[in-house]
One Martini backbone bead per residue (centre of mass of N, CA, C, O) as a GRO file, in nm:
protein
  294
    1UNK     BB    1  -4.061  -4.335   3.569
    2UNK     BB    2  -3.908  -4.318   3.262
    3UNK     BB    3  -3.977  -4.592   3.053
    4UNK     BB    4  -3.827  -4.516   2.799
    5UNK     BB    5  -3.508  -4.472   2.920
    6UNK     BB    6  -3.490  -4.781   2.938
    7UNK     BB    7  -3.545  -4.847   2.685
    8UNK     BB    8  -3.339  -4.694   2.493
    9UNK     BB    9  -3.119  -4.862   2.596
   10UNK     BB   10  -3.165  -5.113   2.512
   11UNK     BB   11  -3.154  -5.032   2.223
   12UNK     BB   12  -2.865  -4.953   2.227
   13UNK     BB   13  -2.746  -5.259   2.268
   14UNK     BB   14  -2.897  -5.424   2.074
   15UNK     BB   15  -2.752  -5.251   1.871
   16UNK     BB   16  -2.507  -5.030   1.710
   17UNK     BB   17  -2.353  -4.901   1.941
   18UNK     BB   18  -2.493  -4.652   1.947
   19UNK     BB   19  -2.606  -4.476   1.690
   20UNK     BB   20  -2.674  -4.158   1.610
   21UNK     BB   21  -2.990  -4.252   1.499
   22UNK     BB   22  -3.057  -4.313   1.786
   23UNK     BB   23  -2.970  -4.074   2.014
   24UNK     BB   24  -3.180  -3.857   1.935
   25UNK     BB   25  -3.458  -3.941   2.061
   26UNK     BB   26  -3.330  -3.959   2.349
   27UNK     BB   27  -3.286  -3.649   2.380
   28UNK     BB   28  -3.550  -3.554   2.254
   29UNK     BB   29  -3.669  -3.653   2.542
   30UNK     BB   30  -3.455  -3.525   2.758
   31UNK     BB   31  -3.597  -3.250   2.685
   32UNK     BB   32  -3.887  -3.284   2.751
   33UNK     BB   33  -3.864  -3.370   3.031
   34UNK     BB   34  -3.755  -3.098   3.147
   35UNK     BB   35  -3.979  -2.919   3.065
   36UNK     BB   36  -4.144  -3.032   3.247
   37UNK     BB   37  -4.026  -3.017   3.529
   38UNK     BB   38  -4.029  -2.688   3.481
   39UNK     BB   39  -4.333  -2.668   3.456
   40UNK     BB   40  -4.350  -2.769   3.759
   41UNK     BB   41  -4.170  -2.575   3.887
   42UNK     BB   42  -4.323  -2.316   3.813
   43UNK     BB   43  -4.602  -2.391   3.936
   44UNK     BB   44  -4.518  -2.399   4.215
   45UNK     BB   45  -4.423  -2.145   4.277
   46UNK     BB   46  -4.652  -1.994   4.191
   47UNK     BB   47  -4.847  -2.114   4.377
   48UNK     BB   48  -4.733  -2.008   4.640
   49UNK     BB   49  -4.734  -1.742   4.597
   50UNK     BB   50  -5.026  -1.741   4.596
   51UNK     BB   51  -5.033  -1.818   4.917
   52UNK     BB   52  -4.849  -1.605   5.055
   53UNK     BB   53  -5.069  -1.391   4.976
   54UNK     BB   54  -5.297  -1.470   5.086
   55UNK     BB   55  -5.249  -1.502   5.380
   56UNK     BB   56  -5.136  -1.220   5.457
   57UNK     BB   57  -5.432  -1.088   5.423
   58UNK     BB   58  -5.550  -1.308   5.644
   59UNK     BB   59  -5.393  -1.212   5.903
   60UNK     BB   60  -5.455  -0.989   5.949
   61UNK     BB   61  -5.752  -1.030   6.003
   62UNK     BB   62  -5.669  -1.197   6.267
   63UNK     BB   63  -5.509  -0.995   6.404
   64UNK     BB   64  -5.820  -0.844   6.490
   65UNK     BB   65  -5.919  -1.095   6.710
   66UNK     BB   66  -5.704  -1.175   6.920
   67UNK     BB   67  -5.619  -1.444   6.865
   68UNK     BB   68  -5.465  -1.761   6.927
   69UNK     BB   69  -5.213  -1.907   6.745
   70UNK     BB   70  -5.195  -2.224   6.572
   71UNK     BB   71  -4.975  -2.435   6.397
   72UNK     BB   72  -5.016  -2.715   6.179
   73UNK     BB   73  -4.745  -2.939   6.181
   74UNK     BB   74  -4.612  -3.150   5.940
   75UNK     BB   75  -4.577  -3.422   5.750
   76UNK     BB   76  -4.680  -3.521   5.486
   77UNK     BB   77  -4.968  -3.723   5.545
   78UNK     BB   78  -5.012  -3.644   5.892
   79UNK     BB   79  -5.296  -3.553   5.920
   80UNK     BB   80  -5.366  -3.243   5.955
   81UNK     BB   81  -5.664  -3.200   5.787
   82UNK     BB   82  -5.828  -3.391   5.949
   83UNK     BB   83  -5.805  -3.254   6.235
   84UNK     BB   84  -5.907  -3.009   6.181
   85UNK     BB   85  -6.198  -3.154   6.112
   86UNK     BB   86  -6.210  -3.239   6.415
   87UNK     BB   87  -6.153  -2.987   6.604
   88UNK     BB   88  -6.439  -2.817   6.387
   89UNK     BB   89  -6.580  -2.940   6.154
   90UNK     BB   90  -6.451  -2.914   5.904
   91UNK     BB   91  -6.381  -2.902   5.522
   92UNK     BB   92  -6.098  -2.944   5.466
   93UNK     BB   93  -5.885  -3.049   5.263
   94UNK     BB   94  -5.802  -3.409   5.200
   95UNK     BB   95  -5.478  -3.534   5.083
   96UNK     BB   96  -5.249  -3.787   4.932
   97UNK     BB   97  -5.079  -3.527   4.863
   98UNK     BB   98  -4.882  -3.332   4.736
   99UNK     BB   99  -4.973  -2.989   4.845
  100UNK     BB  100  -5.301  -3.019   4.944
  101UNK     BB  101  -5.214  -2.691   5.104
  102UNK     BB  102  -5.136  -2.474   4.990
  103UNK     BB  103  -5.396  -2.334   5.128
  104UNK     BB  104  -5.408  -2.238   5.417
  105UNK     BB  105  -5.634  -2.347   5.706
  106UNK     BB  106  -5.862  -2.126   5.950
  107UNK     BB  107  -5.985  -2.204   6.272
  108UNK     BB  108  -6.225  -2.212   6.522
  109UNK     BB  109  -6.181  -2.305   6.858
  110UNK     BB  110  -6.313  -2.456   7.148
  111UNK     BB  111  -6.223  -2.473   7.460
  112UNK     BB  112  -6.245  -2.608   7.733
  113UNK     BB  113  -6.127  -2.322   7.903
  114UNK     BB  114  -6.357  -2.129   7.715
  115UNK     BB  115  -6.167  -2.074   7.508
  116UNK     BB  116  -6.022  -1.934   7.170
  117UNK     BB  117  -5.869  -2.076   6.876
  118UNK     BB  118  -5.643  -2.052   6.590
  119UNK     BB  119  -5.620  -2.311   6.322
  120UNK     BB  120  -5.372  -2.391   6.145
  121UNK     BB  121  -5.300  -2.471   5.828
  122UNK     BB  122  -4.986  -2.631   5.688
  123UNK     BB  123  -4.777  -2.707   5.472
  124UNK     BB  124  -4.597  -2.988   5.410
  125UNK     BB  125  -4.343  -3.158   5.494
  126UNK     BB  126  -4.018  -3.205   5.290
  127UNK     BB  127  -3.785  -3.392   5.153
  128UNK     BB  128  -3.551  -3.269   4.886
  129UNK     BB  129  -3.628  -3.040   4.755
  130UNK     BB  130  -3.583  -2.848   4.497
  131UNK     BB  131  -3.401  -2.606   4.507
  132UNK     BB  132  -3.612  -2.394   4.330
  133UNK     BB  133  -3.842  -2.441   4.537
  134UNK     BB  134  -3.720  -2.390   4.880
  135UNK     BB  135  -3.802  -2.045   4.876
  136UNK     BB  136  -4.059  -2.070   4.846
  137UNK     BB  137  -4.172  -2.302   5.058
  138UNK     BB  138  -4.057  -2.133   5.295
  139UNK     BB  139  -4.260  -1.901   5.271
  140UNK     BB  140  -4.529  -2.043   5.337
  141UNK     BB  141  -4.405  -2.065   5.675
  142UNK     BB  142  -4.497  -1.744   5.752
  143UNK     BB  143  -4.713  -1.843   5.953
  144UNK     BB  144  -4.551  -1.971   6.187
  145UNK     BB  145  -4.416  -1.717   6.315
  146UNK     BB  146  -4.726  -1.612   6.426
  147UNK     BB  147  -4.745  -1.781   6.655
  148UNK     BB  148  -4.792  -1.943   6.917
  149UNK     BB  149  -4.793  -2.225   6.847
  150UNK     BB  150  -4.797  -2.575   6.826
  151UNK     BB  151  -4.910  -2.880   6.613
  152UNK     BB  152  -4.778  -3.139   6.598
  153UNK     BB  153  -4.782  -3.427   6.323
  154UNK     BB  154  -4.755  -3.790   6.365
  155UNK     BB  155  -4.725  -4.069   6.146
  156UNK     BB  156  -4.704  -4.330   6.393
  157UNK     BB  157  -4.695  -4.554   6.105
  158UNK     BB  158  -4.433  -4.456   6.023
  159UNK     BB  159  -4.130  -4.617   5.962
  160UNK     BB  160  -3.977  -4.244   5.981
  161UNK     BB  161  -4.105  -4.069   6.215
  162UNK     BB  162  -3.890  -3.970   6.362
  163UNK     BB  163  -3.734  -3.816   6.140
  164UNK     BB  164  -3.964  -3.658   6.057
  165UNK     BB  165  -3.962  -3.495   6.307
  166UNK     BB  166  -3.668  -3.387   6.302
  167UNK     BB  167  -3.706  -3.244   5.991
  168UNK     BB  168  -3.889  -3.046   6.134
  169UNK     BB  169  -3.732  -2.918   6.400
  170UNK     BB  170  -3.511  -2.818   6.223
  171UNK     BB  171  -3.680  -2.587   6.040
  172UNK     BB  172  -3.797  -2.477   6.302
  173UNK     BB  173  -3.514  -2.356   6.362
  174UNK     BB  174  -3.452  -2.206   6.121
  175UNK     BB  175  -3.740  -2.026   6.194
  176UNK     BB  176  -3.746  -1.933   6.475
  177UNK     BB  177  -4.011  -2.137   6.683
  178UNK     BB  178  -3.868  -2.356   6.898
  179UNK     BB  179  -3.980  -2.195   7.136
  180UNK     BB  180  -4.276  -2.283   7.133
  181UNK     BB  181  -4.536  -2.387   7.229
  182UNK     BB  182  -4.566  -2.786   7.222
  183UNK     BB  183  -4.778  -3.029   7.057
  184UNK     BB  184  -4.831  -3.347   7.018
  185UNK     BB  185  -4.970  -3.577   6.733
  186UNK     BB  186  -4.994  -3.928   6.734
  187UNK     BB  187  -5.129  -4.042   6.476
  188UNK     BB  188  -5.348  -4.322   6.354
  189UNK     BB  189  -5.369  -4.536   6.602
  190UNK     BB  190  -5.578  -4.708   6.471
  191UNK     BB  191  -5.372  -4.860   6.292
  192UNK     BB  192  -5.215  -4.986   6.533
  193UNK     BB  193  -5.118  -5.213   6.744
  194UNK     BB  194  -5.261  -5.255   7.071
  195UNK     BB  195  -4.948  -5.306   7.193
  196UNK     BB  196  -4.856  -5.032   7.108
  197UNK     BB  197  -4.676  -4.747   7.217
  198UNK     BB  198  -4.578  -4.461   7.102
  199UNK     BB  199  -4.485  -4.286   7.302
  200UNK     BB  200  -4.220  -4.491   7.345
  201UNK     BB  201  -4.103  -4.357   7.071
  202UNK     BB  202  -4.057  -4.081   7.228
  203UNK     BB  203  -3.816  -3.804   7.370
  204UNK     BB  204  -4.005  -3.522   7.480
  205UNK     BB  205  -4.042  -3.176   7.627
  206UNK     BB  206  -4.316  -3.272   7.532
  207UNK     BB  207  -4.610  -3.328   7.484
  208UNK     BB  208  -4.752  -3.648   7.399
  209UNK     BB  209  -5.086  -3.737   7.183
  210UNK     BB  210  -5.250  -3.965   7.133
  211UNK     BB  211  -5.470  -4.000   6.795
  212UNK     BB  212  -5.751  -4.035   6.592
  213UNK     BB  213  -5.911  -3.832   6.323
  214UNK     BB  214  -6.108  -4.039   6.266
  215UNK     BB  215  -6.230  -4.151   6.539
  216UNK     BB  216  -6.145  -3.920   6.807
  217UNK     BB  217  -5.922  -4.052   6.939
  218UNK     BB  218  -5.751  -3.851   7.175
  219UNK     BB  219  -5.878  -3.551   7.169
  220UNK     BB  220  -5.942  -3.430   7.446
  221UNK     BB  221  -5.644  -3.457   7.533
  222UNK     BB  222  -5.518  -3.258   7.324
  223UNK     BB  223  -5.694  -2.989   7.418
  224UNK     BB  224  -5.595  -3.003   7.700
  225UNK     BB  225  -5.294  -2.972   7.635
  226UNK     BB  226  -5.298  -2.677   7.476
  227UNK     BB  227  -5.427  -2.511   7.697
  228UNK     BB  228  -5.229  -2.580   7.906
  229UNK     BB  229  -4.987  -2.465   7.747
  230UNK     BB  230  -5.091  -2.203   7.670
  231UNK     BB  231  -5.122  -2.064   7.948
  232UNK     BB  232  -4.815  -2.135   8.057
  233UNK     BB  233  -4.773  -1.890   7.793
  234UNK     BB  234  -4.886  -1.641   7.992
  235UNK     BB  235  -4.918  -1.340   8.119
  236UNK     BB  236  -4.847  -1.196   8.389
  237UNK     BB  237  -5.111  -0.984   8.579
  238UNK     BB  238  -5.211  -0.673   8.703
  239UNK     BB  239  -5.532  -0.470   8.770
  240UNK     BB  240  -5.687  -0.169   8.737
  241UNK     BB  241  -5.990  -0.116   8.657
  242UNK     BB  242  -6.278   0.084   8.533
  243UNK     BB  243  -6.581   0.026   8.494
  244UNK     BB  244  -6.580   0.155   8.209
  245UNK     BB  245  -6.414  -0.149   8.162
  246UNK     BB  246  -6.538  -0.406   8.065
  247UNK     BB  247  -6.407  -0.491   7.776
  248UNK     BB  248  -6.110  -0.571   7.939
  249UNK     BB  249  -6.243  -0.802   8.110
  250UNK     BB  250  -6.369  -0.975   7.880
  251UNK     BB  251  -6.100  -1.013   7.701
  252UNK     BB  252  -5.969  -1.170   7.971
  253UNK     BB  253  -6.164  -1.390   7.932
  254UNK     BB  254  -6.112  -1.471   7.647
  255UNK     BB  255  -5.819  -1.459   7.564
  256UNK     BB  256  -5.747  -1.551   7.906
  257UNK     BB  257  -5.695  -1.567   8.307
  258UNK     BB  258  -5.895  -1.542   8.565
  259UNK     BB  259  -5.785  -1.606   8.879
  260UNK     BB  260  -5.918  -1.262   9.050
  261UNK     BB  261  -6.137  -1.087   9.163
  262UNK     BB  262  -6.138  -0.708   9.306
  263UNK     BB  263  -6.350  -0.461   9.449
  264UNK     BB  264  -6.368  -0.123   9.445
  265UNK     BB  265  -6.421   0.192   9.386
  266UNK     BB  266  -6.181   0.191   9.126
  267UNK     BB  267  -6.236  -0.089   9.066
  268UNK     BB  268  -6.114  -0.399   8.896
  269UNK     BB  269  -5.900  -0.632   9.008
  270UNK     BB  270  -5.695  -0.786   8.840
  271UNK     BB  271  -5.610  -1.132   8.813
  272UNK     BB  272  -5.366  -1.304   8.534
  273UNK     BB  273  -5.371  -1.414   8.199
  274UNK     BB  274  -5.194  -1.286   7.864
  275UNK     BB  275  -5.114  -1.229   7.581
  276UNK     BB  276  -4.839  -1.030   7.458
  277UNK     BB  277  -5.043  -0.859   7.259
  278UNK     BB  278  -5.277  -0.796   7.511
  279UNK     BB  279  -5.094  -0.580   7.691
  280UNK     BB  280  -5.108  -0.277   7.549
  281UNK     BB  281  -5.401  -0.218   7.648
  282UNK     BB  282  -5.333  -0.252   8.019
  283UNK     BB  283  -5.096  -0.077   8.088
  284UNK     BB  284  -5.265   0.173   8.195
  285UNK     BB  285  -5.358  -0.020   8.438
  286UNK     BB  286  -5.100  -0.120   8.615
  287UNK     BB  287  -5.097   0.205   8.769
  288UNK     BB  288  -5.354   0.330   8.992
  289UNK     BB  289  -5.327   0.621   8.965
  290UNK     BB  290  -5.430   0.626   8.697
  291UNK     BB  291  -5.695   0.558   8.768
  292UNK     BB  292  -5.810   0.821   8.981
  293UNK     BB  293  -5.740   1.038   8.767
  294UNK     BB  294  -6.014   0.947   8.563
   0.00000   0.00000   0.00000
């Protein structure tokens, strides 16, 4: 990396036998070499935090919207913010390069079965961290807490993919997140020859769903996938709304599941499943005499 102290080494077995003279100038460039060190690890710091505090402002907003948030994690380079940028058509940063995501950025898609949600990208997990900014770094995954499902993307031409999907997942267990349902994104594979299958390169238990982010091969199959995981991990209700509650029906309509409804004097019986966090708008109406009496 600094092939400088290299040469000095060499200039000292050639020279006197190390002496003196020759000592000073090695110190006091493994001195400047620290400080630049130190000023890249508090530069780093720095922009953590200061993306840790954007998103904090950021996500309150989002909670206003009452949308199911995925966040899209996996190791730097396995083309999260690519993806993104196919999911949603946005123009989202995507570079080949440690930290290109400092900003975590946030899009809404919309779902085959007509609700949306809102796509996540988070900082690119990486091994080895320096100590001094790994309590930084990991500040900055407290967006993944916040979600309703995950969205793991899988360098699939990656010759240590597995090693690094375990990586992340040991992360996520740390951050007490690995309970949420996830799917996976074989990333890449327009890379891959013919004859390989990634899906048989990994055994999960959840979806694993080969896709490549810049030609759009299995896009559809992978948000058909989010959906229906997402269905399954929402919450089962019967309701009776009463008729001057169409935004609570309508409500239930975009942010979750409508299996069923019945017209009643008081109102309309709705059977459906909805997000954890939209259950106590219809708590009151869980009820049906609260409703009669009203």
């Amino acid at each position: 990396m600094w092939t400088h102290l290299a040469r000095q080494a060499g200039g000292r077995v050639g020279g006197m036998g190390g002496g003196v003279g020759l000592r000073g100038p090695g110190e006091t460039q493994l001195e400047t070499d620290r400080r630049e060190i130190g000023r890249r690890i508090s530069y780093i710091k720095d922009q953590l935090e200061n993306v840790r505090a954007h998103r904090e402002r950021h996500r309150a907003k989002r909670q206003q919207t009452e949308l199911q948030v995925v966040a899209i994690v996996g190791y730097t380079n396995a083309g999260k913010s690519t993806l993104l940028n196919k999911l949603s058509d946005a123009n989202v940063l995507s570079a080949d390069m440690l930290f290109a995501t400092l900003d975590p950025t946030t899009r809404k898609v919309d779902m085959p079965g007509g609700r949306e949600l809102l796509f996540t990208d988070t900082v690119g997990f990486i091994q080895k961290l320096p100590t001094d900014i790994v309590a930084a770094f990991r500040a900055t995954l407290e967006e993944i807490t916040e979600a309703d499902m995950l969205l793991h993307v899988v360098d699939a031409t990656h010759p240590h993919a597995a090693a690094q999907l375990e990586s992340v997942e040991d992360t996520l267990a740390e951050l007490e997140v690995d309970h949420l349902p996830t799917v996976v994104a074989l990333n890449k594979i327009d890379r891959l020859p013919d004859d390989v299958n990634p899906t048989k390169l990994f055994d999960l238990p959840y979806p694993v769903i080969p896709v490549s982010a810049v030609s759009g091969e299995g896009i559809p199959e992978l948000l058909v996938a989010i959906d229906a995981a997402m269905v399954r991990y929402l919450q089962p209700l019967s309701v009776l709304l009463p008729y001057k509650r169409g935004d609570l029906l309508s409500l239930m309509y975009e942010r979750g599941q409508v299996d069923g409804e019945e017209h009643t004097a008081d109102g309309v019986i709705v059977h459906g499943r909805l997000p954890k966090r939209l259950i106590p708008y219809f708590e009151p109406y869980m009820d049906g005499q609260q409703i009669a009496d009203e």
